[in-house]
C-alpha positions in Angstrom: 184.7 9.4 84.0 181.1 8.6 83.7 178.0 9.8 81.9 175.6 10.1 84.3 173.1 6.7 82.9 172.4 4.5 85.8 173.5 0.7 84.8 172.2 -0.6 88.5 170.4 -0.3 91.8 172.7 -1.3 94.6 171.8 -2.0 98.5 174.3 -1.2 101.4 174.4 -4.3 102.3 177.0 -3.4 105.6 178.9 -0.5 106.7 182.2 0.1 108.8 183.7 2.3 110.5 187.6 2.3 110.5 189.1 5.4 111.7 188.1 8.1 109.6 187.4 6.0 106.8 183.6 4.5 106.0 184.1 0.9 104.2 180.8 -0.2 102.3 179.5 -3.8 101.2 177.2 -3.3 98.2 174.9 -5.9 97.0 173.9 -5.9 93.4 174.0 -8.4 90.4 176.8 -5.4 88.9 179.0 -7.0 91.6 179.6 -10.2 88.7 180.8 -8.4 86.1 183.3 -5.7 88.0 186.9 -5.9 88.7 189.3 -5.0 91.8 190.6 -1.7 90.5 187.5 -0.4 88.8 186.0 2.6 89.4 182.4 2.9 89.7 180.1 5.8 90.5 177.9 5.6 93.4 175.0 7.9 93.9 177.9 10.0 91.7 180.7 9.3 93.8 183.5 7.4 92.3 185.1 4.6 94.3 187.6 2.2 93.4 186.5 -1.9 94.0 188.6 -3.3 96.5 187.1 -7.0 96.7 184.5 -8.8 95.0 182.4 -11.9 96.6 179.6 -13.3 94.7 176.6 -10.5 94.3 178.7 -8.5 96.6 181.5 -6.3 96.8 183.7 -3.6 98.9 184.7 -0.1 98.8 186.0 2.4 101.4 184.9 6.5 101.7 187.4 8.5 103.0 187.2 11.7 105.1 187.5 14.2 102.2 184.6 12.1 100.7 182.4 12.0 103.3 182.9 15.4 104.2 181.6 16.7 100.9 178.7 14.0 99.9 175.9 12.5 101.2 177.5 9.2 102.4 177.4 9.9 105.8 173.8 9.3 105.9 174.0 5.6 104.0 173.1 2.8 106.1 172.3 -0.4 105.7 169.2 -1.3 103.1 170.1 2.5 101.6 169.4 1.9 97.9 171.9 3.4 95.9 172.6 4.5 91.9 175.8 2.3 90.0 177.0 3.2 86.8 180.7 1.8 85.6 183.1 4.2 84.3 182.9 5.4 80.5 184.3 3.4 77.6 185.4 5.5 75.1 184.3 3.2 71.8 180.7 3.7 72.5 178.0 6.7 73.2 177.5 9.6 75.7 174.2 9.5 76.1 174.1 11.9 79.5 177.2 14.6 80.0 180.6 14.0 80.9 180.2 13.5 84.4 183.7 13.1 86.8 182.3 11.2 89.7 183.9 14.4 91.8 181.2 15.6 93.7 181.0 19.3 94.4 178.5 19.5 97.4 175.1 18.3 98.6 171.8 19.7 98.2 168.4 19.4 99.7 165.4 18.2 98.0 162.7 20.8 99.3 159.7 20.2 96.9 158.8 17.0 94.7 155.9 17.2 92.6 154.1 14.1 90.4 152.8 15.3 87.3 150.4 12.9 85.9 153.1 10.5 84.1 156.3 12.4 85.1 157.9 14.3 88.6 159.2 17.5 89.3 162.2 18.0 92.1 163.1 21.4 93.3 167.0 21.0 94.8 168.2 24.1 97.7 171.7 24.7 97.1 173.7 27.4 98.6 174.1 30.3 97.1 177.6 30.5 95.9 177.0 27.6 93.5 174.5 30.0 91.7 176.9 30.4 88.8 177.4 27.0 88.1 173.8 26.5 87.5 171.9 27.7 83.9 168.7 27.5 82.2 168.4 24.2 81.0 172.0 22.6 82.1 173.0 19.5 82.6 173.7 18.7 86.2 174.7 15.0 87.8 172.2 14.5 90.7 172.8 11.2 92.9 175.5 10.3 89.6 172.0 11.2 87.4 172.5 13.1 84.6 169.6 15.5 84.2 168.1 18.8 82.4 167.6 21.7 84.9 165.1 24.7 84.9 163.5 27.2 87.2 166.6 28.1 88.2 167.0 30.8 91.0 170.4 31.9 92.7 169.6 28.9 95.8 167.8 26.3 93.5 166.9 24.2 90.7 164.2 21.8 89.4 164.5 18.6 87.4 162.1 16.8 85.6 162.0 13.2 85.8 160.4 11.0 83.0 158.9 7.5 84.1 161.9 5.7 82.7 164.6 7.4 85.3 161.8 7.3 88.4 161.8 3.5 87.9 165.1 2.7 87.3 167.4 4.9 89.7 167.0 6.0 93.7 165.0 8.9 92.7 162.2 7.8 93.1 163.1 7.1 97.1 163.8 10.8 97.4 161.9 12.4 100.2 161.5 16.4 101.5 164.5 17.1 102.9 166.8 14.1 101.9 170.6 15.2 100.7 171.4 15.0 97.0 175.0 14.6 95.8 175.5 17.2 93.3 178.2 17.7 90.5 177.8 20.7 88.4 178.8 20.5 84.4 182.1 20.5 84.4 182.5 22.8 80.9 180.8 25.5 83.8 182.9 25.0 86.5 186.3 25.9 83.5 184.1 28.9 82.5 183.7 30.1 86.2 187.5 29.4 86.9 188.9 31.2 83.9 186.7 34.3 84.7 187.6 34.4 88.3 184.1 33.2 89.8 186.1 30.5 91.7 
């Protein structure tokens, strides 16, 4: 579990293919204080550490991963968002956030705002209930506010603080977005037989 703070920038350092699986070396400072075992959330998808070398370190997608994020497009030099999973003796400062992601979206507008931005996210439409007024929402494993909310997309504001110190600030017009709704939303949808 997660909260959707960013600890570290992380580069694909190399990628490979075995079978249906996608093994990834990431390079970051991070990579000195994790463990074998540990999950960590990247760009919001949880993977488990399989070896550790110095700055570097290893971690495999498999298909149901790939299928469902944006991970198919990583390559090598793609700058990703870290965050290690939640301690419970210490504060939530975004949402819970599961490192499950639900589907990718499309950035289709991004905006600068004189000392702030403004992404607007396409989603398909069937996600349109998991989506309100000024949720919370997990956005490359970013926990953010949304508004302007329509039944096929959302915008996020992003102070200078996040544009510095996560990915977001790479995103370009039709990039994919790994997207996790609030979890409290997707119980509420279930229970009421939206999914």
């Amino acid at each position: 579990m997660f909260t959707g703070i960013i600890e570290k920038l992380g580069t694909v350092k190399e990628v490979t293919v075995s079978k249906t699986n996608v093994q990834l070396t990431i390079n970051t400072t991070m990579a000195q204080v994790l463990k074998v075992d540990q999950s960590v959330s990247h760009n919001g998808v949880c993977l488990t550490v399989e070896a550790i070398n110095g700055e570097t370190y290893k971690v495999t997608a498999i298909e149901e991963t790939l299928k469902k994020t944006n991970l198919d497009t990583w390559k090598i030099g793609t700058i990703i968002n870290l965050e290690r999973c939640l301690r419970f003796d210490g504060r939530l400062d975004g949402h819970i956030v599961q490192g499950h992601v639900d589907t990718v979206g499309r950035c289709i507008n991004y905006e600068e705002k004189n000392g702030s931005w403004e992404y607007k996210i396409e989603i398909e439409e069937k996600f349109a209930t998991l989506i309100i007024e000024k949720g919370s929402i997990s956005l490359n494993g970013i926990s953010l506010t949304i508004f302007n909310v329509t039944k096929t997309s959302f915008m996020v504001a992003i102070i200078p603080y996040t544009f510095e110190h996560t990915n977001i600030h790479a995103l370009q017009l039709g990039d994919k977005v790994n997207i996790e709704f609030d979890m409290i939303g997707k119980y509420v949808n279930r229970i009421h037989g939206k999914s």
